[in-house]
Backbone bond lengths (Angstrom), bond angles and torsions (degrees), N, CA, C in turn:
res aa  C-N    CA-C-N  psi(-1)  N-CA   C-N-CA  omega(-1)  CA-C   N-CA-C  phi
1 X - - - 1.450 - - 1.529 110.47 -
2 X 1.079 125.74 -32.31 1.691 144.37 179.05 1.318 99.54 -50.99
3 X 1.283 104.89 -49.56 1.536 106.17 -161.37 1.165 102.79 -98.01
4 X 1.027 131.54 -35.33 1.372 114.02 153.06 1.356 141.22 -43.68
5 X 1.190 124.51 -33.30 1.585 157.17 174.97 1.771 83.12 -65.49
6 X 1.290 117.85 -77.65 1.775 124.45 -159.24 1.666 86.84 -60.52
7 X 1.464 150.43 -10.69 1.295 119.91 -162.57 1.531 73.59 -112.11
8 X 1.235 152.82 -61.56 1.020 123.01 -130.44 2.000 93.12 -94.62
9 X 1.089 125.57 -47.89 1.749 110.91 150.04 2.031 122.34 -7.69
10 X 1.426 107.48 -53.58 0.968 123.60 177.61 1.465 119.18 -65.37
11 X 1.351 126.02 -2.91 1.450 154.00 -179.21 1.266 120.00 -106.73
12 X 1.465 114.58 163.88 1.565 103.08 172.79 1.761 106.41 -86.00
13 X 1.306 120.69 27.56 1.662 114.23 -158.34 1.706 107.40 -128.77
14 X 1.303 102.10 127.54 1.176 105.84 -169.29 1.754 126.22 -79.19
15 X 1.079 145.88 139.33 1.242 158.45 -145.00 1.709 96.11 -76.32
16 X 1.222 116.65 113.90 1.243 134.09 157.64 1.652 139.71 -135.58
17 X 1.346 122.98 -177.01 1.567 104.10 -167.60 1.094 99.98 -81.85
18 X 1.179 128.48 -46.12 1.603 118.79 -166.46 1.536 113.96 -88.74
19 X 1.661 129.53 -1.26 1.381 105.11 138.46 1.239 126.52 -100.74
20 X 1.929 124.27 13.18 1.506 117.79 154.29 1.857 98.14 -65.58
21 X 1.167 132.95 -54.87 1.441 142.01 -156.73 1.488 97.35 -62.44
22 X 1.068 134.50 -29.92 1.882 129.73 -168.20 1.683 85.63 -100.93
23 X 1.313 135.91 -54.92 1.286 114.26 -164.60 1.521 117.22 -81.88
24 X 1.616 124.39 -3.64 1.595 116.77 166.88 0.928 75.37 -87.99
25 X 1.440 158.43 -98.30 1.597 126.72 -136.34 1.068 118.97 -54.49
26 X 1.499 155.44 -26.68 1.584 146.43 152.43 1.405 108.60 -42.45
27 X 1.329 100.67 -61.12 2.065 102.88 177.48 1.181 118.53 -50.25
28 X 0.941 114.05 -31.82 2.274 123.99 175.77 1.695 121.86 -75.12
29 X 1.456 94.95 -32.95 0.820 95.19 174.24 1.463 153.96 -75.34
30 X 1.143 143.33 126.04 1.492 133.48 -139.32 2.063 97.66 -104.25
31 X 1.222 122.69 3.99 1.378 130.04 158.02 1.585 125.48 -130.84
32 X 0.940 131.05 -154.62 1.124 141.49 -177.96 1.610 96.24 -107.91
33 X 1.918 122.63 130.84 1.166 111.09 166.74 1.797 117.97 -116.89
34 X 0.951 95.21 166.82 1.779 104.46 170.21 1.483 123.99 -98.42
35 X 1.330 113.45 172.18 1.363 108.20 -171.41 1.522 118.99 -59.59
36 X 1.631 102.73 -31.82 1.520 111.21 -178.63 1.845 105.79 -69.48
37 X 1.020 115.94 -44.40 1.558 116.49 174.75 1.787 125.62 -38.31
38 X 1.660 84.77 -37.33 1.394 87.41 -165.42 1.432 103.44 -109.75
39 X 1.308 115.77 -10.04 1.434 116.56 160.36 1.433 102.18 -71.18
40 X 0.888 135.34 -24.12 1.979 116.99 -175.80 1.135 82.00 -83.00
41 X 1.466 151.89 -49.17 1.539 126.34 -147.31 1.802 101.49 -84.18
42 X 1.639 115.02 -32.46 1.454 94.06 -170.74 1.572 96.40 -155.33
43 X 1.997 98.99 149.42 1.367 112.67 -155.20 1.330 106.66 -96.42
44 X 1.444 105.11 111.01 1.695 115.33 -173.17 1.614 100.12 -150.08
45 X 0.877 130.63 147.13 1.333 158.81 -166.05 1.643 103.46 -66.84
46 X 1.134 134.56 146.49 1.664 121.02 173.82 1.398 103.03 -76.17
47 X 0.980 157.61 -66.82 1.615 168.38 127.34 1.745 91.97 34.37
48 X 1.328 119.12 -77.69 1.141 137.29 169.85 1.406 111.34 -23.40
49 X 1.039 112.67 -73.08 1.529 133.02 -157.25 1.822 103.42 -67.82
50 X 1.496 96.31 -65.14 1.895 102.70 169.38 1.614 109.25 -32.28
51 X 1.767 94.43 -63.68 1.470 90.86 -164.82 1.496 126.64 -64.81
52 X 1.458 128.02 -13.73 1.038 153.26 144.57 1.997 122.85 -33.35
53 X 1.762 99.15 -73.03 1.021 105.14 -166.88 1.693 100.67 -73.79
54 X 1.653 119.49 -26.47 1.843 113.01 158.09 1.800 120.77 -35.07
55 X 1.265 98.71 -47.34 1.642 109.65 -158.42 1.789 85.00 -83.13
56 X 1.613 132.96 -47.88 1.651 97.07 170.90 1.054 112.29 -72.79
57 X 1.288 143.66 -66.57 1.456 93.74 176.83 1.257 157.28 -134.87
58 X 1.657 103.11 100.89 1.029 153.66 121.21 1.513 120.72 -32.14
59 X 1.486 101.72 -61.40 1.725 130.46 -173.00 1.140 88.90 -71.99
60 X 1.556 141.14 -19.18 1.358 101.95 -134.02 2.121 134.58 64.41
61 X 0.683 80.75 -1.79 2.011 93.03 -179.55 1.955 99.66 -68.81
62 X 1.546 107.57 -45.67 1.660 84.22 179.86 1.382 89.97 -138.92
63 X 1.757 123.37 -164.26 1.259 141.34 -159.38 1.209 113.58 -150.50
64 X 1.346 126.66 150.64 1.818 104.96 -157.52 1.645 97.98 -153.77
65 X 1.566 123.96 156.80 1.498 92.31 -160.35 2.001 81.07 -152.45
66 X 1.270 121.99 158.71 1.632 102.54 163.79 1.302 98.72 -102.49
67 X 1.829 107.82 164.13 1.121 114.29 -165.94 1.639 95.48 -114.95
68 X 1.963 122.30 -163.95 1.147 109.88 162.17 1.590 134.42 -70.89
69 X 1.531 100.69 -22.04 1.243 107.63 158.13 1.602 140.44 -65.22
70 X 1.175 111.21 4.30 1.622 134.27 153.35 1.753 84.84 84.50
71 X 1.497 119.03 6.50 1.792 104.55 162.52 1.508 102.22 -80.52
72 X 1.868 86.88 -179.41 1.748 100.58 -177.91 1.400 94.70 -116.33
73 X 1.144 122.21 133.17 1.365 137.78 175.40 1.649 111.80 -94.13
74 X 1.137 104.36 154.19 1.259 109.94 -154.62 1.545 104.43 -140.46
75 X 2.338 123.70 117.99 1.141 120.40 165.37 1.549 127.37 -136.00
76 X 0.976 115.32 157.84 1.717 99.56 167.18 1.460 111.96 -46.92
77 X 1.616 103.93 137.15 1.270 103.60 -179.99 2.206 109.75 -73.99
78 X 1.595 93.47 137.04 1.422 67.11 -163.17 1.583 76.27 -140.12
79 X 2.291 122.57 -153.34 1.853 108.87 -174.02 1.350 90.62 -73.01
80 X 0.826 108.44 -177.08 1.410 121.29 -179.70 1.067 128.73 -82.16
81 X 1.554 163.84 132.00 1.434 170.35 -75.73 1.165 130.52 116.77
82 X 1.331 126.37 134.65 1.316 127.14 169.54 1.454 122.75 -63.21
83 X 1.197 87.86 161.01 1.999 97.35 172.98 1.490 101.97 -121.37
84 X 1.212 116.77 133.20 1.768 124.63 151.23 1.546 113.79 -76.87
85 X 1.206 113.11 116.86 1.622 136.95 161.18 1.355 115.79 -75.46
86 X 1.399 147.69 118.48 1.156 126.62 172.95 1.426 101.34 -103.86
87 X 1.837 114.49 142.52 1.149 117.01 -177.70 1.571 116.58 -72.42
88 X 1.316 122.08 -10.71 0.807 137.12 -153.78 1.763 100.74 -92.53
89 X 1.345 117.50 -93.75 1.105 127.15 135.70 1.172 175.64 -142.55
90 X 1.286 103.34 102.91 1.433 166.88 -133.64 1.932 96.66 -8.10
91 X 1.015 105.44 21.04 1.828 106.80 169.14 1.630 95.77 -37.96
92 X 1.623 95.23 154.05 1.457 113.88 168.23 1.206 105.18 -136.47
93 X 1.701 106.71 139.84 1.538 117.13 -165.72 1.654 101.33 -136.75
94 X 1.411 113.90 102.14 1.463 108.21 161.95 1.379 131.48 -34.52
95 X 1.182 142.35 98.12 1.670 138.82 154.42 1.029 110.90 -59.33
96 X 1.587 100.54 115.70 1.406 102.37 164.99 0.937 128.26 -110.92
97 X 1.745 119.29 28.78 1.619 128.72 164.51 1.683 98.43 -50.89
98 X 1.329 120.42 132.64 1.808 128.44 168.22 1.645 110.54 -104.47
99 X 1.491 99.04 17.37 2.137 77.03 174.96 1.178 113.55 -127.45
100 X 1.791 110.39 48.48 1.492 128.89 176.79 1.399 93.73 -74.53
101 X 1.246 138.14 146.39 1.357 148.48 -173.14 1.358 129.04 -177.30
102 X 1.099 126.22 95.46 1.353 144.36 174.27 1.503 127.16 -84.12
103 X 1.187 112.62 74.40 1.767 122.18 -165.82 1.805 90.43 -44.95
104 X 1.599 100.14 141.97 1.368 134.36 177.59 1.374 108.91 49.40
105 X 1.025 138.94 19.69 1.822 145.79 133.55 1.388 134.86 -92.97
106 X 1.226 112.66 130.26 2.093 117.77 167.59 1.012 105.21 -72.49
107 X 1.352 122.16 92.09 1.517 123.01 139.93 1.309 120.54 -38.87
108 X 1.615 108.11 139.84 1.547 121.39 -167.91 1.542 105.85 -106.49
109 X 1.801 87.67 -70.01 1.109 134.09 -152.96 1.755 122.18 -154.34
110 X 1.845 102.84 105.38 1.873 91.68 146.76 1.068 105.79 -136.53
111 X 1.382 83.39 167.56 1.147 107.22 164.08 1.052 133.90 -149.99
112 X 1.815 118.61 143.60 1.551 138.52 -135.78 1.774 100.34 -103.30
113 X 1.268 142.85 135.52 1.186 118.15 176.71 1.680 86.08 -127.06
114 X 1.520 104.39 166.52 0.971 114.51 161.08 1.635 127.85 153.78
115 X 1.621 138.25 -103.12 1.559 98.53 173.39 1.875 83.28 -143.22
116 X 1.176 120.87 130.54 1.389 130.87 158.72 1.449 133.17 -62.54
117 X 1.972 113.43 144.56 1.144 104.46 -165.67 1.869 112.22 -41.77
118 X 1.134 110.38 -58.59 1.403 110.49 -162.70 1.499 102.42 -55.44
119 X 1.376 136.21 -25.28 1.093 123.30 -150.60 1.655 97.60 -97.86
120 X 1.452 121.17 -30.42 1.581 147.86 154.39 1.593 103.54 -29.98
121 X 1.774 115.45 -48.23 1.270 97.48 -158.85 1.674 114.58 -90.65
């Protein structure tokens, strides 16, 4: 919660329940989620939530990417890394290889598509 408090302080955006409630669930989370994800875990309005996840980032606070399922996925903004897409179905898997590097460009965002072990076998 501390750190949460110091990141969103660190912003132009002021401390409330429903962006403490969307950013411990981004921070907990061990993937990238969607609107439906985080609507089952907590009861907030869609209006709410959009206008929310605009203003981080905005800040910079998270990073957001579409998937094959034509949703927007949703993470703490953190260095930059790929995601695995499976064509199959459509799971998303953080890479956390760090020595993606593209001399004289800011990497944001990639992303890798293609078919997963389970979906392979």
């Amino acid at each position: 919660m501390e750190a949460l408090q110091e990141l969103i302080d660190n912003s132009n955006l002021k401390m409330t329940t429903a962006r403490v409630a969307i950013l411990e669930l981004l921070t907990q989370a061990n993937r990238p989620l969607c609107y439906e994800d985080i609507k089952a875990k907590l009861k907030m309005d869609k209006a709410t939530f959009y206008r929310n996840i605009l203003k981080f980032e905005e800040e910079s606070i998270i990073n957001s990417f579409e998937s094959n399922d034509k949703k927007r996925y949703y993470e703490m903004h953190k260095t930059p890394h790929a995601h695995f897409i499976c064509s199959s179905c459509s799971k998303i898997e953080c890479i956390k290889e760090q020595n993606i590097q593209l001399p004289g460009y800011t990497v944001e965002n990639i992303i890798i598509k293609g078919i997963c072990p389970a979906c392979r076998n």
